[in-house]
C-alpha positions, 0 to 999 in steps of 0.5 A: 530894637533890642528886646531885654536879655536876647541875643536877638534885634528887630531892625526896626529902621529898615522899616520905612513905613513906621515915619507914615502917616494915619491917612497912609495906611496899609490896603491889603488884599484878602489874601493879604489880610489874612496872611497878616491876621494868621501872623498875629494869631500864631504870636497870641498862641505862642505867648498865651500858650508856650513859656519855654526857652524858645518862646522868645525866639518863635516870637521875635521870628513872627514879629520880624516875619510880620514886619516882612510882609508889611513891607513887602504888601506896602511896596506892592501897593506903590505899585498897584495904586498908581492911578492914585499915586500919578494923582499925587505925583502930578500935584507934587510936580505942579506944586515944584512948577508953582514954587518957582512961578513968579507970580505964584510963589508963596514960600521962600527958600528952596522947597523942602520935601517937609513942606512939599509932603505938608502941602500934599497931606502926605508924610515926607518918607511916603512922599520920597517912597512913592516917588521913588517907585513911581520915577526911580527918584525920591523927592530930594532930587525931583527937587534937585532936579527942578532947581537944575531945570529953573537955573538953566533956563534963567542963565540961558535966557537972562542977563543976571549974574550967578549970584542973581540967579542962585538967591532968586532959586532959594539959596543963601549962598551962592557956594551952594548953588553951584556946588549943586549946579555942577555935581548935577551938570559936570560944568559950573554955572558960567560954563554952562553959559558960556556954552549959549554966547 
C-alpha cells in the first residue's frame, strides 16, 4: 500500500492475516491488548494534534509497527492455542482420511485446501498457517502428502494400472499424477511398483 504523495509503502501482503476470516480473530493477553490499544492511542494523538512534515512518517511508522505485533501476537497464538489447533488439525486429517475412503467419499477430484478450510469453517490462509506451525507444512502438502500415501498403497496392493489409479485419486491427467508421484518419491509410479514384484 502506497499511501498518496510518500516515499513510504506498508507491506501490506506480508500480512497474512488480512485473508482470515471474523471467527479467526486475534486472543490478546492483556498485556498484548494494551501494547495494541497504546499503538492506536499514539496514531489518534499524532493525527489530531501534530500537522507537520513528519506527521506522515510518525504515522505510517505506528501502522507498520501496529501491523508488527499483529503478526507477531497471531504467530504466537498458533502456539499457545494448540489444544485448540490439534482439535482442528485432527478434523482436517480426518476429512483427507474421508475423502479417499471409498465408501465416505463425497467430493470428486483432489481435495482443495479451499474446500477443506469451508468444511472446517476456517479461511484457507489460516488453515495453511496453522498447519504450518503446528507440522512444518501448509495445507497444500499435507494434501500432496496423503495423495502420495493413498498412490502407494493402491500401486503396492492392487492390480490397476496407473492410469486407474491416478483418476481414482482425482486427477485428470495421468501426467500430472506422476509428475507429483516422482517430484514426491524420486521414482515414477511403475518404479516404485516394480520395487513389490
Amino acid at each position: 500500500m502506497e499511501v498518496k504523495g510518500h516515499k513510504k509503502k506498508l507491506q501490506i501482503k506480508k500480512y497474512e492475516f488480512f485473508s482470515y476470516s471474523v471467527n479467526e480473530a486475534l486472543h490478546l493477553s492483556e498485556k498484548e491488548k494494551e501494547i495494541i490499544l497504546g499503538l492506536i492511542r499514539n496514531i489518534e494523538e499524532e493525527l489530531a494534534n501534530r500537522i507537520d512534515e513528519l506527521s506522515q512518517d510518525v504515522v505510517l511508522s505506528q501502522i507498520e509497527l501496529l501491523l508488527n505485533y499483529a503478526q507477531r501476537f497471531y504467530k504466537r497464538q498458533f502456539i499457545t492455542r494448540k489444544a485448540i489447533n490439534s482439535t482442528l488439525l485432527e478434523k482436517f486429517e480426518q476429512l483427507l482420511a474421508d475423502h479417499f475412503d471409498d465408501d465416505k467419499k463425497s467430493y470428486q477430484g483432489i481435495p482443495t485446501v479451499q474446500h477443506l478450510a469451508e468444511s472446517l469453517a476456517i479461511s484457507s490462509g489460516y488453515l495453511s498457517d496453522m498447519l504450518r506451525t503446528l507440522t512444518g507444512q501448509n495445507a497444500q502438502q499435507h494434501i500432496h502428502d496423503k495423495l502420495i500415501e493413498k498412490a502407494k498403497e493402491k500401486l503396492s496392493n492392487t492390480d490397476l494400472s496407473v492410469s486407474e489409479i491416478a483418476y481414482e485419486l482425482g486427477f485428470e491427467h495421468l501426467q500430472s499424477f506422476s509428475k507429483l508421484f516422482k517430484s514426491k518419491t524420486s521414482q515414477t509410479p511403475l518404479k516404485f511398483r516394480a520395487g513389490f514384484n
